[in-house]
Backbone as XML, in Angstrom:
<?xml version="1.0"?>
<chain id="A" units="angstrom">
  <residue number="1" name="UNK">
    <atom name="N" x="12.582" y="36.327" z="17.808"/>
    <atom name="CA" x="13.394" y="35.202" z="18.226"/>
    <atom name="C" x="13.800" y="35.418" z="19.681"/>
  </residue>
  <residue number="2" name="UNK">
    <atom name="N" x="14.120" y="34.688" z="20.338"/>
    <atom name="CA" x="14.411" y="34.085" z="21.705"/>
    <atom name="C" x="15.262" y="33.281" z="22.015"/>
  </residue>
  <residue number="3" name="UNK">
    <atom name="N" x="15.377" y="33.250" z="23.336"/>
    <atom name="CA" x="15.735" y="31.865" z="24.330"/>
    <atom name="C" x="14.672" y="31.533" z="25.315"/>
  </residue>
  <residue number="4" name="UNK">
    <atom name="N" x="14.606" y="30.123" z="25.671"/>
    <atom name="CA" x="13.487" y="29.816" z="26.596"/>
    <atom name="C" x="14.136" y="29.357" z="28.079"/>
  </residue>
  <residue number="5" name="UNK">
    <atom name="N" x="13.803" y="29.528" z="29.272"/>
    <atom name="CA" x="14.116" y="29.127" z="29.773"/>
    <atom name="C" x="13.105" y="28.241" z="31.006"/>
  </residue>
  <residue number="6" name="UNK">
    <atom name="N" x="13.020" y="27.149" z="31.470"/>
    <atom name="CA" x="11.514" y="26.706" z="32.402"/>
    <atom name="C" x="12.777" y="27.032" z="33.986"/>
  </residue>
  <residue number="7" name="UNK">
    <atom name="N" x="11.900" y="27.924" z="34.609"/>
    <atom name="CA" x="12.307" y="28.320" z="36.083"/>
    <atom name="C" x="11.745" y="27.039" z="37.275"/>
  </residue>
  <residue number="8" name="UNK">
    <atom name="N" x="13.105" y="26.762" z="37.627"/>
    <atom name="CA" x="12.645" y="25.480" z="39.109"/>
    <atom name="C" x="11.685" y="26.066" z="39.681"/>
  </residue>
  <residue number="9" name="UNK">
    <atom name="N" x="10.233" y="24.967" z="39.651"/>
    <atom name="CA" x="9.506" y="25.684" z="41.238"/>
    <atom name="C" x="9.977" y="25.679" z="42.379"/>
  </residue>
  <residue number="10" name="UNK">
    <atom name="N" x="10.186" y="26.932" z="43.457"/>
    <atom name="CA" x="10.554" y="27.395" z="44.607"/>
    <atom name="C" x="11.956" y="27.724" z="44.202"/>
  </residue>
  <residue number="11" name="UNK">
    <atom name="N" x="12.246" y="28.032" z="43.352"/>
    <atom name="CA" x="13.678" y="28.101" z="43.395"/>
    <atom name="C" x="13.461" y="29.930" z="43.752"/>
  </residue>
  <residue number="12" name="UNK">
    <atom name="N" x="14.956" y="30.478" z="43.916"/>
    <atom name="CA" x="15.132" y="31.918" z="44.592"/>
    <atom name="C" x="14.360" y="32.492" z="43.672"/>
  </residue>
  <residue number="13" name="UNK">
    <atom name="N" x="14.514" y="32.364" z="41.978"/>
    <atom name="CA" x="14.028" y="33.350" z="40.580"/>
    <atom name="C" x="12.195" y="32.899" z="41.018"/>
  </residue>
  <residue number="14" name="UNK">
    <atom name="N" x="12.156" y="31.714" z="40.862"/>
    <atom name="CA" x="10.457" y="31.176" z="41.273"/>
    <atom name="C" x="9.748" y="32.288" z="42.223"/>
  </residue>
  <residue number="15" name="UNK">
    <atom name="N" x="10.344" y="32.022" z="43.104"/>
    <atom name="CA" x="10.028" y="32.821" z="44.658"/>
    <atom name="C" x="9.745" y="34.404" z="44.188"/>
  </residue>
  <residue number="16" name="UNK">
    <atom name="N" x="10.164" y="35.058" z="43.678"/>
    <atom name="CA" x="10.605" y="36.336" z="43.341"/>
    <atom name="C" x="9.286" y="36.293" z="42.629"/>
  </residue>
  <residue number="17" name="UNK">
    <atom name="N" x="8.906" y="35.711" z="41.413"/>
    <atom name="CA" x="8.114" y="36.254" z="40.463"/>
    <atom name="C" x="6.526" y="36.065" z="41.348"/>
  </residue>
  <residue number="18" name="UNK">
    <atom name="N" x="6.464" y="35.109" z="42.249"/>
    <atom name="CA" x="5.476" y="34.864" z="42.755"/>
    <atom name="C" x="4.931" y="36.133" z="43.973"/>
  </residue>
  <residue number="19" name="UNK">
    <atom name="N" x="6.127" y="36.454" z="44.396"/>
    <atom name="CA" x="5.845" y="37.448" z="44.888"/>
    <atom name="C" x="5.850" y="38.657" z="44.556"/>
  </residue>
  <residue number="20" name="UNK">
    <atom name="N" x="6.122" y="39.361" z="43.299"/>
    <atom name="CA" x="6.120" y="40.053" z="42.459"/>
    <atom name="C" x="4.147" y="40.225" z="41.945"/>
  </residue>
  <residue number="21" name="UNK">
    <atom name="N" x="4.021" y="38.967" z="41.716"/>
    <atom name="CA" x="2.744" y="38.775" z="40.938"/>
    <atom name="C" x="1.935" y="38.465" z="41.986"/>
  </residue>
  <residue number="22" name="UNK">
    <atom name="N" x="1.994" y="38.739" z="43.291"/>
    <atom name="CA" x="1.243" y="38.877" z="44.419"/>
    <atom name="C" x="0.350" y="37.296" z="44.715"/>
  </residue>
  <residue number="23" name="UNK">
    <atom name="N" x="1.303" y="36.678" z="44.413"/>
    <atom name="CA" x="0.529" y="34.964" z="44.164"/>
    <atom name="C" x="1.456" y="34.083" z="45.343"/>
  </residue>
  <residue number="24" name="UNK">
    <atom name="N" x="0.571" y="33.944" z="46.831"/>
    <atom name="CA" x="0.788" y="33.204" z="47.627"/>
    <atom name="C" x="1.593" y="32.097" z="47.464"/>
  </residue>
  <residue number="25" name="UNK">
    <atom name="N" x="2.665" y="31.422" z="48.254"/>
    <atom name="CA" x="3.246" y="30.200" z="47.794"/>
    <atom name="C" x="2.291" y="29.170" z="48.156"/>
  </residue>
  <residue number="26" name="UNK">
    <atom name="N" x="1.515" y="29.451" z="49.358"/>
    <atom name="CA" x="0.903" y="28.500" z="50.064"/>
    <atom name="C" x="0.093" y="27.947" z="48.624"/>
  </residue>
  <residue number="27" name="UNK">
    <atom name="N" x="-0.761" y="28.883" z="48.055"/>
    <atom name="CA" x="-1.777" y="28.604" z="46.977"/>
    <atom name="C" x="-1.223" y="27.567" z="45.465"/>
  </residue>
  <residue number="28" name="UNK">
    <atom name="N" x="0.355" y="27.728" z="45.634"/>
    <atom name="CA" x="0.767" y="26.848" z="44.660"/>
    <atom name="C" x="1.112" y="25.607" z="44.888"/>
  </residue>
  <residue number="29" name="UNK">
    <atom name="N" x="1.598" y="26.038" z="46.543"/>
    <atom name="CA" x="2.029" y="24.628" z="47.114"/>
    <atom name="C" x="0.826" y="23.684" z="47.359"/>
  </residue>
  <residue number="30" name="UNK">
    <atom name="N" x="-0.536" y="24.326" z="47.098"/>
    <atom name="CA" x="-0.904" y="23.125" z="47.443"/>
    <atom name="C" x="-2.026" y="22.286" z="45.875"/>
  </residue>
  <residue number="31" name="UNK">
    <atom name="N" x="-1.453" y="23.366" z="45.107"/>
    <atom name="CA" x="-1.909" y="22.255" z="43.695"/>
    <atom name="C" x="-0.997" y="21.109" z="43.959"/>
  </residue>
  <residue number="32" name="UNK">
    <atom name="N" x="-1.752" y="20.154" z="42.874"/>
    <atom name="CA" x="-1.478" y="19.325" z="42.775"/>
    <atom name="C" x="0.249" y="19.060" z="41.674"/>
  </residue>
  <residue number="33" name="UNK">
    <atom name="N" x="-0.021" y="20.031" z="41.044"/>
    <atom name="CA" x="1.432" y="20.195" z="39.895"/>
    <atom name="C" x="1.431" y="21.579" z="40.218"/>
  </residue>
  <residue number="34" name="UNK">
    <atom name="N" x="2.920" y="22.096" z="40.662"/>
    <atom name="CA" x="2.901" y="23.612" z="40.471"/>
    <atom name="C" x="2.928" y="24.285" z="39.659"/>
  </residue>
  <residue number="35" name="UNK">
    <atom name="N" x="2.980" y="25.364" z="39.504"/>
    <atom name="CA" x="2.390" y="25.873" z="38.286"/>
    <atom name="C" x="3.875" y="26.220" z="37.608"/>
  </residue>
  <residue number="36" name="UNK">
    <atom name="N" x="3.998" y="26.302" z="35.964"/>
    <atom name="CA" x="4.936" y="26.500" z="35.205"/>
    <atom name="C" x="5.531" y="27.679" z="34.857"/>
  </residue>
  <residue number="37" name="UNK">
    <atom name="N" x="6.759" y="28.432" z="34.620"/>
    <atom name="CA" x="7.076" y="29.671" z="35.218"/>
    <atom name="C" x="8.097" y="29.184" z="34.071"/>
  </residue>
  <residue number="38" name="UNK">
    <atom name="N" x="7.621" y="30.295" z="32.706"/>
    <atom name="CA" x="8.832" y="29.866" z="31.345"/>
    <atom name="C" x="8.586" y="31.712" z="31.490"/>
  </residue>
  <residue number="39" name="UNK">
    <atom name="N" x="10.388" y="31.402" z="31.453"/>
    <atom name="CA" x="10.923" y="32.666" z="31.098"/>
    <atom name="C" x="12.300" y="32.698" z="29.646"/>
  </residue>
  <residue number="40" name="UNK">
    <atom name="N" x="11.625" y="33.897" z="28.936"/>
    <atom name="CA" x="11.482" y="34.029" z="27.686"/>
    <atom name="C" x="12.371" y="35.250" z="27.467"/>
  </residue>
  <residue number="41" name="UNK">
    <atom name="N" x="13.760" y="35.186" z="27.114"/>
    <atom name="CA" x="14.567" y="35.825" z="26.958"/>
    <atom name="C" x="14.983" y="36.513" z="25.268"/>
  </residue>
  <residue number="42" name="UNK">
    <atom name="N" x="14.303" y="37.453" z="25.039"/>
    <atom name="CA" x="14.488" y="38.240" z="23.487"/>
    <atom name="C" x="15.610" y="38.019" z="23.092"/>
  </residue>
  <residue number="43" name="UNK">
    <atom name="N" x="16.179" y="37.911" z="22.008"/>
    <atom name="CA" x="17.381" y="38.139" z="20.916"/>
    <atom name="C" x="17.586" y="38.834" z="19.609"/>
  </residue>
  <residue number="44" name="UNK">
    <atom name="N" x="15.997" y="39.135" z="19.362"/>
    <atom name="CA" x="15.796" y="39.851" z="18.579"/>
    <atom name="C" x="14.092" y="40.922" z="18.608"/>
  </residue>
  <residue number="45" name="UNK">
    <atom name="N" x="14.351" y="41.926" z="18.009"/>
    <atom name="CA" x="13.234" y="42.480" z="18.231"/>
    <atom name="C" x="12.674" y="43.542" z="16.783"/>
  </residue>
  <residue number="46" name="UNK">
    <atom name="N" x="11.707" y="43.009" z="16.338"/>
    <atom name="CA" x="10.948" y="44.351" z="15.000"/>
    <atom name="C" x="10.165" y="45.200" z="15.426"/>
  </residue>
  <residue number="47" name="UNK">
    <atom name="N" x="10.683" y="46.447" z="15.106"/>
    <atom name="CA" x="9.404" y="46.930" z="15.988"/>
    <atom name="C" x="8.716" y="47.948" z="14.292"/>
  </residue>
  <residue number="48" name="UNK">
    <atom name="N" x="7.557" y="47.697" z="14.451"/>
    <atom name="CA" x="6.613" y="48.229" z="13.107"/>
    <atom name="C" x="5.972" y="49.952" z="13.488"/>
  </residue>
  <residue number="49" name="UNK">
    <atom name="N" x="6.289" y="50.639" z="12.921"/>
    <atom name="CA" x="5.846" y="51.743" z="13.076"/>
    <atom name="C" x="5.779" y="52.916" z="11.745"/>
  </residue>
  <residue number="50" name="UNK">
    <atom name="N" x="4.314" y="53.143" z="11.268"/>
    <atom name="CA" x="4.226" y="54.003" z="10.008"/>
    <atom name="C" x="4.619" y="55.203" z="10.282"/>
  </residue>
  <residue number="51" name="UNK">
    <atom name="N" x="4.872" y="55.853" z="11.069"/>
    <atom name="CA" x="5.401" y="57.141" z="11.659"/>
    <atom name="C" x="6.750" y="57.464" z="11.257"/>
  </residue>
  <residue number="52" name="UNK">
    <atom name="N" x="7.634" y="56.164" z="11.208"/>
    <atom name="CA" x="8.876" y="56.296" z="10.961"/>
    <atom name="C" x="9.107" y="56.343" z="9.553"/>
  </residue>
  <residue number="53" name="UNK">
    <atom name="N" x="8.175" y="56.597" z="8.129"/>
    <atom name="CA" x="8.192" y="56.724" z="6.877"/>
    <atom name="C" x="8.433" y="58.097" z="6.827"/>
  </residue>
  <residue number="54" name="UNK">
    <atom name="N" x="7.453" y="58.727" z="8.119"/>
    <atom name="CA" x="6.842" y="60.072" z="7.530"/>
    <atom name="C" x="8.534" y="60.914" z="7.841"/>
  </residue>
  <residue number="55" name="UNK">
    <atom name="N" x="9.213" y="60.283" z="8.712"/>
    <atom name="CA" x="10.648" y="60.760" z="9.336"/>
    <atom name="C" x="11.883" y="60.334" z="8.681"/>
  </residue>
  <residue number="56" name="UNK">
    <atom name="N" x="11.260" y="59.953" z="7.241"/>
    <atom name="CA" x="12.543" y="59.148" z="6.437"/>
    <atom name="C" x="13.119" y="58.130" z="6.549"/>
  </residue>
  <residue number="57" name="UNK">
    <atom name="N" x="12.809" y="57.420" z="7.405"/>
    <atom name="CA" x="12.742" y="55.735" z="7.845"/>
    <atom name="C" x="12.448" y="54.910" z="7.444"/>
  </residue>
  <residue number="58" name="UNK">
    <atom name="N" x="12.913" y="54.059" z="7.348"/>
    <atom name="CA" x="12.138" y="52.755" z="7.353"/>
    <atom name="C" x="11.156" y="52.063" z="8.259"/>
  </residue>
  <residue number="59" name="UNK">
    <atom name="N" x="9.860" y="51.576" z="7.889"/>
    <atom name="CA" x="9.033" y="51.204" z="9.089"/>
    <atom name="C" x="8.831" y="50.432" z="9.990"/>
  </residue>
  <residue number="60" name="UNK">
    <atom name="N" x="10.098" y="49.562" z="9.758"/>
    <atom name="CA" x="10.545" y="48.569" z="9.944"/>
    <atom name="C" x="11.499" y="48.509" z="10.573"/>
  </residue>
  <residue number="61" name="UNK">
    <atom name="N" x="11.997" y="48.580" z="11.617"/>
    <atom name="CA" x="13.303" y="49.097" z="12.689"/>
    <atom name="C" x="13.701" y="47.589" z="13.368"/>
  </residue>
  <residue number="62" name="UNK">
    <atom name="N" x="14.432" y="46.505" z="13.097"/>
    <atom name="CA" x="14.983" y="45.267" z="13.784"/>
    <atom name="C" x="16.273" y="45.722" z="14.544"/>
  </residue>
  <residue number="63" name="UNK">
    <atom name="N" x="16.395" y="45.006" z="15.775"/>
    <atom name="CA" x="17.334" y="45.430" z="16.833"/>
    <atom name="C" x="17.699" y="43.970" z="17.332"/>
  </residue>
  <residue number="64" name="UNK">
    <atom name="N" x="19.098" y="43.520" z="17.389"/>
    <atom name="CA" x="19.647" y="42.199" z="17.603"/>
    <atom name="C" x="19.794" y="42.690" z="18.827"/>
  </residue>
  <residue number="65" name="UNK">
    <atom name="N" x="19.543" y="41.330" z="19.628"/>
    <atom name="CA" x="20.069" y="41.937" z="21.181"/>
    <atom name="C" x="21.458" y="40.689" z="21.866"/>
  </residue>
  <residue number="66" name="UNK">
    <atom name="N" x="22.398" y="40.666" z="22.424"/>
    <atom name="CA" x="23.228" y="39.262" z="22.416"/>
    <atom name="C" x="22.734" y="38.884" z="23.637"/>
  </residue>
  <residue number="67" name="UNK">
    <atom name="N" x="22.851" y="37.927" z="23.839"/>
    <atom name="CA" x="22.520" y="37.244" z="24.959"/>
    <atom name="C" x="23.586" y="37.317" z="26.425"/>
  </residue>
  <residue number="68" name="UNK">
    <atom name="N" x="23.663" y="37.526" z="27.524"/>
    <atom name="CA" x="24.563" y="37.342" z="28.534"/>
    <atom name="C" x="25.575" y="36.797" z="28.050"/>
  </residue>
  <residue number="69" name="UNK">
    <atom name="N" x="25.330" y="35.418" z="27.900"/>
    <atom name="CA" x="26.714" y="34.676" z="27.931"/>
    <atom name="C" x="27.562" y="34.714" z="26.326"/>
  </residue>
  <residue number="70" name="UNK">
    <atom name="N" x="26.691" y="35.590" z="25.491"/>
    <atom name="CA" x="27.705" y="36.249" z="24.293"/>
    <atom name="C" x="28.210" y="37.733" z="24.462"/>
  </residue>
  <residue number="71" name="UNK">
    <atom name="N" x="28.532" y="38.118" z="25.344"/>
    <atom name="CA" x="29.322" y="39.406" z="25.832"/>
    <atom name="C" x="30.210" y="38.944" z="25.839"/>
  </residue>
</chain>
């Protein structure tokens, strides 16, 4: 589970990932639609692992995470 969020093109967060991901602005600016930039914020997470039987575990380990604005 999640939150979704769609990032403004050119906005400061936009800018960042583009240059992060080594992807020219010029090259977006000149599509025709810029390109879509969804950022995907976890709230929850399973993580599966048979290893954790052999350690008396369960294999099955879920971790709630709160979101920013529930602190």
């Amino acid at each position: 589970m999640g939150k979704t969020q769609i990032i403004e093109p050119f906005s400061e967060e936009y800018n960042k990932v583009l240059e992060y991901k080594k992807i020219p602005r010029t090259a977006i600016e000149k599509m025709p639609h810029p390109m879509n930039l969804i950022k995907v914020i976890p709230t929850e997470i399973d993580f599966l692992n048979s290893k954790f039987k052999e350690e008396g575990c369960d294999s099955r380990q879920h971790l709630n995470l709160p979101l920013e604005d529930e602190k």
